[in-house]
C-alpha positions in Angstrom: 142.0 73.0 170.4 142.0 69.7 168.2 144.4 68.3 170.9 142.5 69.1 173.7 139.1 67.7 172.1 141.0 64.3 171.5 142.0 63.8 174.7 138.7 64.4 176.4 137.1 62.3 174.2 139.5 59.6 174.9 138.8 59.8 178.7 135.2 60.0 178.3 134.4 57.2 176.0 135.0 55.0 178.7 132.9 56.7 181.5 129.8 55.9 179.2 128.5 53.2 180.6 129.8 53.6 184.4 126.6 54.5 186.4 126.1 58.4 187.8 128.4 58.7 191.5 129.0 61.4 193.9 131.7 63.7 192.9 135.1 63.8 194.8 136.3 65.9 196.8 138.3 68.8 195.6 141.9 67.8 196.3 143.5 71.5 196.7 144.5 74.2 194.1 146.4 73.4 190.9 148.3 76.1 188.9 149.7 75.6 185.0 152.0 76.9 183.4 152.9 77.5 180.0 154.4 79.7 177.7 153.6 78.4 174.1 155.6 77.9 171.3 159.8 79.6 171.9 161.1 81.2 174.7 158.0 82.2 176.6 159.0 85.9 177.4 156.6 88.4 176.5 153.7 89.0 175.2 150.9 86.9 174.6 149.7 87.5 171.2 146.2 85.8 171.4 146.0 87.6 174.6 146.6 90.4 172.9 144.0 89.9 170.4 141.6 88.5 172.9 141.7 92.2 174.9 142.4 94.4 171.3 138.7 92.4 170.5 137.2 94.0 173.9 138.2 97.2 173.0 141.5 97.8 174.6 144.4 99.9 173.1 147.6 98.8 172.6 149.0 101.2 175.2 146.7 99.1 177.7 147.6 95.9 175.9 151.1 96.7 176.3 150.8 97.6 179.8 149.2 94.9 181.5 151.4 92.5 179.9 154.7 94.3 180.8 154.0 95.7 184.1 155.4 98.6 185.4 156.0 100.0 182.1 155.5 102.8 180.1 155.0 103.4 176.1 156.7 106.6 174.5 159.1 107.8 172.1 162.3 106.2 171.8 165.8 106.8 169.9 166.2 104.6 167.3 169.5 103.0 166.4 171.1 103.5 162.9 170.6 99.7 162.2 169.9 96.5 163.5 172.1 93.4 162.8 170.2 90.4 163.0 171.7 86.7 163.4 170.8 84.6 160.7 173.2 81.7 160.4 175.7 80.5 162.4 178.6 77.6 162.0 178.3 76.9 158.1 180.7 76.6 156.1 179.0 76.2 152.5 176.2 78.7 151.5 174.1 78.7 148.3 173.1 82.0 147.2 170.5 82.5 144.2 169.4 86.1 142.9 166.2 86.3 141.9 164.0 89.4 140.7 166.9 90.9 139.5 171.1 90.8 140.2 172.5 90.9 143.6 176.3 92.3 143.9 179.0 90.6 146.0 181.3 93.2 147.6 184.7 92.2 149.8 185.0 94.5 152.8 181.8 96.1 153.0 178.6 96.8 151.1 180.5 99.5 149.1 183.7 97.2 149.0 185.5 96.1 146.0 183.1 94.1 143.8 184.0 90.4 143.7 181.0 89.4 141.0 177.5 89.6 140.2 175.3 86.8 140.2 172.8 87.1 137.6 169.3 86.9 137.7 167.9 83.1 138.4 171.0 81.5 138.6 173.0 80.1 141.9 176.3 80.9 143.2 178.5 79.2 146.7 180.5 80.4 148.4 182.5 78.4 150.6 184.4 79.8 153.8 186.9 76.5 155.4 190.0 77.8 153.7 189.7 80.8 155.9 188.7 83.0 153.0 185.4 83.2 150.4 185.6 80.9 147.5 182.8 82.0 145.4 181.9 79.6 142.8 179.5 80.0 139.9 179.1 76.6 139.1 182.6 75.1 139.2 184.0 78.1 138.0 186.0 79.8 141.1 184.6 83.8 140.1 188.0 86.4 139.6 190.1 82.9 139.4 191.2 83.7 143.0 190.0 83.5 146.5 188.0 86.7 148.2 188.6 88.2 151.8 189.1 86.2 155.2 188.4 86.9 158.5 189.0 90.9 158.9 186.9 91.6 155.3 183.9 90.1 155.4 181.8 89.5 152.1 178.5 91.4 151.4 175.6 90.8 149.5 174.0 93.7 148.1 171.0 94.4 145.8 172.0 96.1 142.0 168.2 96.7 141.1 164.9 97.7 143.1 163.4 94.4 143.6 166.4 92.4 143.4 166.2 89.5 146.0 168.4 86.9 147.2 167.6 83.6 148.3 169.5 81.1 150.7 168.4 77.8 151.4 170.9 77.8 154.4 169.0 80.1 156.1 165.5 78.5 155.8 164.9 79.5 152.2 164.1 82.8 153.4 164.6 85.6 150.8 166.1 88.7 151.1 165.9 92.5 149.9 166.4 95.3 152.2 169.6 96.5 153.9 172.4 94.3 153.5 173.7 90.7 153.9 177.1 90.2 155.5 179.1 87.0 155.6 181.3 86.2 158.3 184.4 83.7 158.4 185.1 83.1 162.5 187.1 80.2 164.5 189.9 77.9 164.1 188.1 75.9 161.7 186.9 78.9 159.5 183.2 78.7 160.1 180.9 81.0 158.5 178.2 82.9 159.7 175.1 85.3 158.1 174.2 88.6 159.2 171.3 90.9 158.1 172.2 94.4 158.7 169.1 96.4 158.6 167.8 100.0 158.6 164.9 99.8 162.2 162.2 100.2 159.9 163.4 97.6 157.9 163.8 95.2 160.2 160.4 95.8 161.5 158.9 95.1 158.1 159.9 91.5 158.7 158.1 90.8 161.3 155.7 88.4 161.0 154.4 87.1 164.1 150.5 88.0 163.8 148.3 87.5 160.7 148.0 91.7 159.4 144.1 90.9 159.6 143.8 91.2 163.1 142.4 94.2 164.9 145.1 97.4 164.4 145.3 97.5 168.5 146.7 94.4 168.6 148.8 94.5 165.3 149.9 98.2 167.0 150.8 96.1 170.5 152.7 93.5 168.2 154.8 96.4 166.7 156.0 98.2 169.5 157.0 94.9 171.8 159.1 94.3 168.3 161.1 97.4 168.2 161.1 97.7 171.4 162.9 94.3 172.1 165.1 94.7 169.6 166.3 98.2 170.4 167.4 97.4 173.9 169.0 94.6 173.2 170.8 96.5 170.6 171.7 99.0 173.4 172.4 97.0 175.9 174.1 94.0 174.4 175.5 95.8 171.2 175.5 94.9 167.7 178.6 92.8 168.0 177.6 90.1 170.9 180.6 87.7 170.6 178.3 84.3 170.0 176.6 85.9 166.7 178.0 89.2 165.6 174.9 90.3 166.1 171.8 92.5 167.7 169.4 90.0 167.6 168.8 86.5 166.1 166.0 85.4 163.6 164.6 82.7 165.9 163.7 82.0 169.4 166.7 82.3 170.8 167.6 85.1 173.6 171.3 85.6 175.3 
């Protein structure tokens, strides 16, 4: 809105002193678009508040956004792999609230190290396998996996989180993360593999203090994209190794 009130101002100032005329003529019809901030797809989430305000459920909000549609049960998937970095080939990984566990070859693979609580481990992936480093200390004295057995991070305690500046800062604590080495130049990649629910409780596209019909509208679009894309994409799309991504982008 501060946009909009700064450019009527600018084009008003000026009309101050220019004496009173007839109006023109209407010159036809003019139609706008838009579709805010990312891809534009969906649903509009102040429209959704907007209707949620004057009393509409989310089944209607739902509905009259995504015409033709109906909202009902669905079968969830056993996980979701989301997309979280792609074409890196030097990641900083720093445990906080507690350890996080490095496996080689899945989350219950053999256990390369544990990175202790505040501190900062790399891992580098252009050799074609992991170096992990704690400091400048290469950790088992011996390069990890390659290309067939990826590395996973994985949480020892409760609240155990892991943070990586690579991926936005972001930190991390349910499911799993999974490192990827990919391409002729060994390029590394970041998946979160998550349980549905989990994945859901990182979404964060409304403030939670809006009205529960639009939060409720906000939910279901989630799960909802995510699941068919899961279904019919698949988990493994050959851009990402992945479901979904963490940002804007749809394929």
């Amino acid at each position: 809105m501060r946009s909009i009130r700064i450019v009527l101002a600018l084009f008003l100032v000026p009309l101050a002193g220019i004496p009173y005329g007839h109006p023109a003529a209407a010159a036809g019809s003019f139609t706008f678009y838009g579709g805010g901030y990312g891809h534009g797809v969906g649903m509009s989430q102040y429209g959704a508040l907007g209707m949620a305000q004057d009393g509409w459920t989310h089944k209607e909000i739902l509905t009259q956004f995504f015409t033709g549609t109906t909202v009902g049960n669905y079968a969830f998937p056993r996980f979701i792999r989301v997309g979280l970095v792609q074409g890196t080939k030097v990641f900083h990984l720093h445990a906080r609230s507690g350890p996080v566990e490095l496996h080689i070859g899945g989350a219950k693979g053999a256990l390369a190290g544990t990175i202790p609580n505040d501190e900062t481990w790399e891992v580098r992936t252009g050799s074609g396998h992991y170096r992990i480093l704690d400091g400048k200390k290469l950790v088992g004295g011996h390069e990890w996996g390659g290309p067939s057995k990826n590395l996973v991070v994985t949480y020892q305690d409760r609240g155990s989180m892991v943070q990586i500046p690579e991926s936005g800062g972001i930190t991390y604590n349910r499911g799993c993360i999974e490192f990827n080495i990919y391409g002729d130049t060994h390029r590394g990649r970041i998946i979160a593999v998550l349980k549905p629910q989990d994945y859901m409780y990182g979404l964060g596209e409304v403030p939670s203090e809006w009205p529960m019909q639009a939060l409720e509208a906000q939910a279901v679009a989630g799960r909802t994209y995510a699941f068919e894309v899961a279904k019919r994409a698949g988990q493994h799309q050959t851009w990402c190794n992945c479901a979904v991504t963490d940002d804007t982008r749809i394929r």
